[in-house]
C-alpha positions as CSV (number, residue, x, y, z in Angstrom):
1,X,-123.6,37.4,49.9
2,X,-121.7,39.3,52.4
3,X,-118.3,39.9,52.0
4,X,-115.5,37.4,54.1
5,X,-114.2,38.9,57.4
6,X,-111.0,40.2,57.3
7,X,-108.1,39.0,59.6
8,X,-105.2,41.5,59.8
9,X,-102.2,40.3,61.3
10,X,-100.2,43.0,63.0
11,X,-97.0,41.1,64.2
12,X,-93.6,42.8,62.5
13,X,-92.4,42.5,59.1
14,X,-90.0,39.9,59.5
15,X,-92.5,37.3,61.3
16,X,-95.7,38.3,59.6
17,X,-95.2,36.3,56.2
18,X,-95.4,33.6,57.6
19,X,-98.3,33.6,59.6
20,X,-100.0,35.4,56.9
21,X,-99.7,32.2,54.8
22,X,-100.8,29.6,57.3
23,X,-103.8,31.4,57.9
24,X,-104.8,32.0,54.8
25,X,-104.7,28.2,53.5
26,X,-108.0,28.1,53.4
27,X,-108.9,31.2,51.0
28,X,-109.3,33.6,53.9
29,X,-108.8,37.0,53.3
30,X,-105.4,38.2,55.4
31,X,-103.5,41.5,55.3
32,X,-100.4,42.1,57.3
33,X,-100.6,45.5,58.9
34,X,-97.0,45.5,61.0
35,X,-97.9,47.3,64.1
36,X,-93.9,47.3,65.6
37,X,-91.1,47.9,63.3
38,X,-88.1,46.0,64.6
39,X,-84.3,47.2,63.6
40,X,-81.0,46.0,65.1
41,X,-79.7,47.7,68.5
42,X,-76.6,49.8,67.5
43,X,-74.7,48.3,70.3
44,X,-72.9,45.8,67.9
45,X,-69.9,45.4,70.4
46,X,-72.2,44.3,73.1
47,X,-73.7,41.2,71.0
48,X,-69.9,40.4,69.7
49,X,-68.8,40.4,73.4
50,X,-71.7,38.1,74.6
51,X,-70.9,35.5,71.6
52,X,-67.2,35.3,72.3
53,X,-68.1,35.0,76.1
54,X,-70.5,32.5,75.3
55,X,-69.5,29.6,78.0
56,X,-69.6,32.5,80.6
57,X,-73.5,31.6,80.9
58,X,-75.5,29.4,82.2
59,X,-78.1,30.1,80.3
60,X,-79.0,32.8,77.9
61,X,-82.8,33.4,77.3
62,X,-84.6,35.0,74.2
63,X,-87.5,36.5,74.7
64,X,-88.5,36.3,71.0
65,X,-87.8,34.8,68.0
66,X,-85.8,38.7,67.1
67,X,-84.1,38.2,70.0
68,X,-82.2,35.4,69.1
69,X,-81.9,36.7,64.9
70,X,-80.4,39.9,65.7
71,X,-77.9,38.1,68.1
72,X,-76.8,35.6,66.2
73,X,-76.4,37.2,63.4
74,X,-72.9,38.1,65.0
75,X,-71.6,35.0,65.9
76,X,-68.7,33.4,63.6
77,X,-68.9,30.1,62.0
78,X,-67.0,28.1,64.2
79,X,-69.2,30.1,67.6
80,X,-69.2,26.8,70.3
81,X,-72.3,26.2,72.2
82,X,-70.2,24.9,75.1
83,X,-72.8,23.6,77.8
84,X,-74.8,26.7,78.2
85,X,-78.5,26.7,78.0
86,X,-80.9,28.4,75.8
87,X,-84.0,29.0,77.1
88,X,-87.1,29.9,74.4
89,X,-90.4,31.5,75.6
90,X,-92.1,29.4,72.5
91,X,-92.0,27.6,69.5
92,X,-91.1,30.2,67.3
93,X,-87.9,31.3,69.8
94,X,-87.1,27.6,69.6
95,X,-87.1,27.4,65.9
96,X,-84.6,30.2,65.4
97,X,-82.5,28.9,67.6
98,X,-82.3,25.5,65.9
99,X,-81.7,27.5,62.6
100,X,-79.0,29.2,64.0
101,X,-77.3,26.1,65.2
102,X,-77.7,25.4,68.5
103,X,-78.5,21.9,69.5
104,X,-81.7,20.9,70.2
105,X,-80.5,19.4,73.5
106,X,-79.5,22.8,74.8
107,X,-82.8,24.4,73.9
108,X,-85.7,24.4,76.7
109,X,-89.1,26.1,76.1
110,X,-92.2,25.5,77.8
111,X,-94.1,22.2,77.1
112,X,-96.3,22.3,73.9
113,X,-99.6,21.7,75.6
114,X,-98.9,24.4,78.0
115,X,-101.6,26.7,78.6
116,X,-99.5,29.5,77.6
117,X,-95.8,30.3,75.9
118,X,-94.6,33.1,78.5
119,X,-91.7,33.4,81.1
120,X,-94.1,31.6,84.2
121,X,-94.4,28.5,82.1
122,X,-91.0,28.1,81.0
123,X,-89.8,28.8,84.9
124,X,-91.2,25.6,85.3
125,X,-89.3,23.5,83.1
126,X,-85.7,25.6,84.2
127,X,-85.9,26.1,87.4
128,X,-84.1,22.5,88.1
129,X,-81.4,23.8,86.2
130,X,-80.4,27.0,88.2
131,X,-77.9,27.1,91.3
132,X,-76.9,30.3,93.0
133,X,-73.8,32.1,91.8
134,X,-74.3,30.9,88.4
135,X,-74.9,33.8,85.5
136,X,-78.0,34.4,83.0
137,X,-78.1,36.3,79.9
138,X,-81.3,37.5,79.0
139,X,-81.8,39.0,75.4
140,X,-84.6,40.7,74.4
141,X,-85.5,44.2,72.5
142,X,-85.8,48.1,73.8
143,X,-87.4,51.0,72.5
144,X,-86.2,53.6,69.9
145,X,-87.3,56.2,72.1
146,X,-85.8,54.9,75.6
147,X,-82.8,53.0,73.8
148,X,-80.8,50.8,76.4
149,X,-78.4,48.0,76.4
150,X,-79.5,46.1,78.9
151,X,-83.0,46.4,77.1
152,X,-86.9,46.6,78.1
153,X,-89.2,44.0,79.9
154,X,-91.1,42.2,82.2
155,X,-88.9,41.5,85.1
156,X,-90.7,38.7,86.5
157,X,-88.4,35.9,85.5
158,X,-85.7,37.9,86.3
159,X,-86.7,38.3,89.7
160,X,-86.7,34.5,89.6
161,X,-83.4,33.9,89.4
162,X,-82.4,36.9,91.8
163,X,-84.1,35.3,94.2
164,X,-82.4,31.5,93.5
165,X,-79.0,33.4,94.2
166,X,-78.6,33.9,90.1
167,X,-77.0,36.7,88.9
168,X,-78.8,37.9,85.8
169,X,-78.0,40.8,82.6
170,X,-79.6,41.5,80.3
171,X,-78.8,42.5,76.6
172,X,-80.7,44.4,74.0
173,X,-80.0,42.8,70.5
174,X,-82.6,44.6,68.8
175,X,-85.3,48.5,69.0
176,X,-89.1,48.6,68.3
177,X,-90.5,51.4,67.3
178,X,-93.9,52.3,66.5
179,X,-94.6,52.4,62.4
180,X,-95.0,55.8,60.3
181,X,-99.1,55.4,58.7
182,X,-99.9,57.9,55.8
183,X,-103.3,59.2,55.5
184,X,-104.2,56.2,53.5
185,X,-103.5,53.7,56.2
186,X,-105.1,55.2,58.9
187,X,-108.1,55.5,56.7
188,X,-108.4,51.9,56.2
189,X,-107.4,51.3,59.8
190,X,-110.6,53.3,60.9
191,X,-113.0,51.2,58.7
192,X,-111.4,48.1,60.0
193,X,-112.2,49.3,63.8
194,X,-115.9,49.5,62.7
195,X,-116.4,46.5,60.1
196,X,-116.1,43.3,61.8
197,X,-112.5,42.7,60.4
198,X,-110.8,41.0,63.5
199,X,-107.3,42.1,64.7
200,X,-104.7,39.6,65.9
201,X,-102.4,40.9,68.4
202,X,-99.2,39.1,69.8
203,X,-98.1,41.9,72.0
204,X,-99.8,44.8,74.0
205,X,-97.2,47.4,72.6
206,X,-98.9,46.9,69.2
207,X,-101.6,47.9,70.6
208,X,-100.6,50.8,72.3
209,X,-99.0,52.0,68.9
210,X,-102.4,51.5,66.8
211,X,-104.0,53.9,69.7
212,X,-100.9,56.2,69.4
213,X,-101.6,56.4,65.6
214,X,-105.1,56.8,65.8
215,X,-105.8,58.4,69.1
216,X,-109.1,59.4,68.2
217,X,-110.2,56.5,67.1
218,X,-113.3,54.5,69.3
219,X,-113.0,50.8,69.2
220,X,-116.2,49.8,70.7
221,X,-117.4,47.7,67.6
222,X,-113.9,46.3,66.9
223,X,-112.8,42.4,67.4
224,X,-109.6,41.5,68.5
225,X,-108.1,37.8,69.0
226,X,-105.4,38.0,71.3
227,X,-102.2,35.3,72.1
228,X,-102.1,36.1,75.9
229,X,-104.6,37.3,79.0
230,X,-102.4,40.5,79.5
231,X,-102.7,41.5,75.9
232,X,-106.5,41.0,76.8
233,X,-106.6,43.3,79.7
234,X,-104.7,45.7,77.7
235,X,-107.2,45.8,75.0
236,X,-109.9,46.3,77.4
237,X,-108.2,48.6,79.5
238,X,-108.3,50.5,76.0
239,X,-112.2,50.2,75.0
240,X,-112.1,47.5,72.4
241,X,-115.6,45.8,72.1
242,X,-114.7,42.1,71.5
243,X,-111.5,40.8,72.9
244,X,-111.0,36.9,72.8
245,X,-107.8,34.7,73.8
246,X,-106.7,32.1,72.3
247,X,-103.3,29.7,72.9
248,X,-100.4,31.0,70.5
249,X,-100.2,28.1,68.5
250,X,-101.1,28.6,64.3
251,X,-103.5,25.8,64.4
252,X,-105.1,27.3,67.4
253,X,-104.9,30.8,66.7
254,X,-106.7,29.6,63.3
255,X,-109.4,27.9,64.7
256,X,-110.2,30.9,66.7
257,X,-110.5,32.9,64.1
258,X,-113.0,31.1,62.0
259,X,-115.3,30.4,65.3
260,X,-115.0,33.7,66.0
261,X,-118.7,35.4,65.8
């Protein structure tokens, strides 16, 4: 009987526990191999002053489910949400925010059936909202080797509102930085590019950092399920053999996996 195909999940640390036990319900073999390590940006005074200025915003948007942990995990415990928006690129974003307090009223995302949990679809449900001269937060993460406060991107929503007469900033609340593989890891890593073991990726900078870590490496027998079309072209752009898409939603993301042939 031949052995069960491997899933390896390569989201961070702090996220991939829980994926790791949704998927493997069913008796599926799943490792977690954390392909971006995530620590807090050092600018601690810059979070603090965006809490305390909190009704300055019209909105403030998180780009991730870390984006909204490493901020909030400065605000006091009487912080007011005053009338400003939160805007979540998906479920995930949406959840920590309820968890950290905010009211479910204040909290847009992109609608569930949506084709896709990204900045384009949750334009769609915000852009009612904006009116020129009015300010936008955006909090996201940077990298450890180009640290900066107003952290790293896609600009495209951003562009959005600068265009709508919005005046945007952005914040960094937290650095990725590639991981640190011993010999051992980037062993098993090799025989996973080559075994049918299927990689899910959530973001093209893991990507980039498995090739960084194994830059010798050919992927033209590996399988990759991927949450987004441009995590697709990025994985092409970089040889993998098999590269599929598939919504960003567990149940989804799950029943991709086991069609996957």
């Amino acid at each position: 009987m031949a052995a069960p195909v491997r899933w390896i999940l390569t989201r961070p640390a702090e996220e991939a526990e829980r994926w790791r036990q949704v998927l493997s319900q069913g008796g599926q073999k799943v490792v977690s191999w954390p392909l971006i390590d995530i620590q807090p940006a050092p600018q601690t005074a810059l979070l603090q002053a965006a809490l305390q200025n909190w009704s300055h915003w019209a909105a403030v948007m998180f780009v991730s489910r870390a984006a909204v942990q490493h901020l909030m995990a400065w605000r006091s415990p009487n912080h007011g949400w005053a009338s400003t928006r939160c805007w979540a690129t998906g479920p995930g974003t949406r959840q920590a925010l309820l968890s950290a307090g905010v009211p479910p009223a204040l909290v847009d995302m992109p609608d569930v059936q949506a084709s896709q949990f990204d900045t384009e679809h949750l334009w769609q449900v915000v852009q009612h909202q904006v009116q020129p001269g009015q300010q936008v937060l955006m909090v996201r993460g940077t990298e450890a080797d180009a640290p900066s406060t107003a952290g790293q991107g896609r600009d495209w929503l951003a562009q959005k509102l600068s265009h709508a007469g919005v005046k945007v900033q952005s914040l960094a609340s937290y650095v990725r930085s590639a991981p640190t593989w011993d010999a051992a890891q980037c062993d098993q890593a090799r025989a996973a590019a080559q075994d049918g073991s299927i990689w899910l990726f959530s973001s093209s900078q893991a990507l980039r950092n498995l090739h960084a870590l194994l830059p010798e490496q050919h992927w033209g027998q590996a399988r990759a399920l991927v949450t987004h079309p441009r995590i697709a072209e990025t994985a092409q752009q970089l040889g993998w053999g098999v590269v599929r898409t598939s919504r960003p939603s567990a149940a989804e993301i799950r029943s991709s996996l086991e069609c996957f042939a």
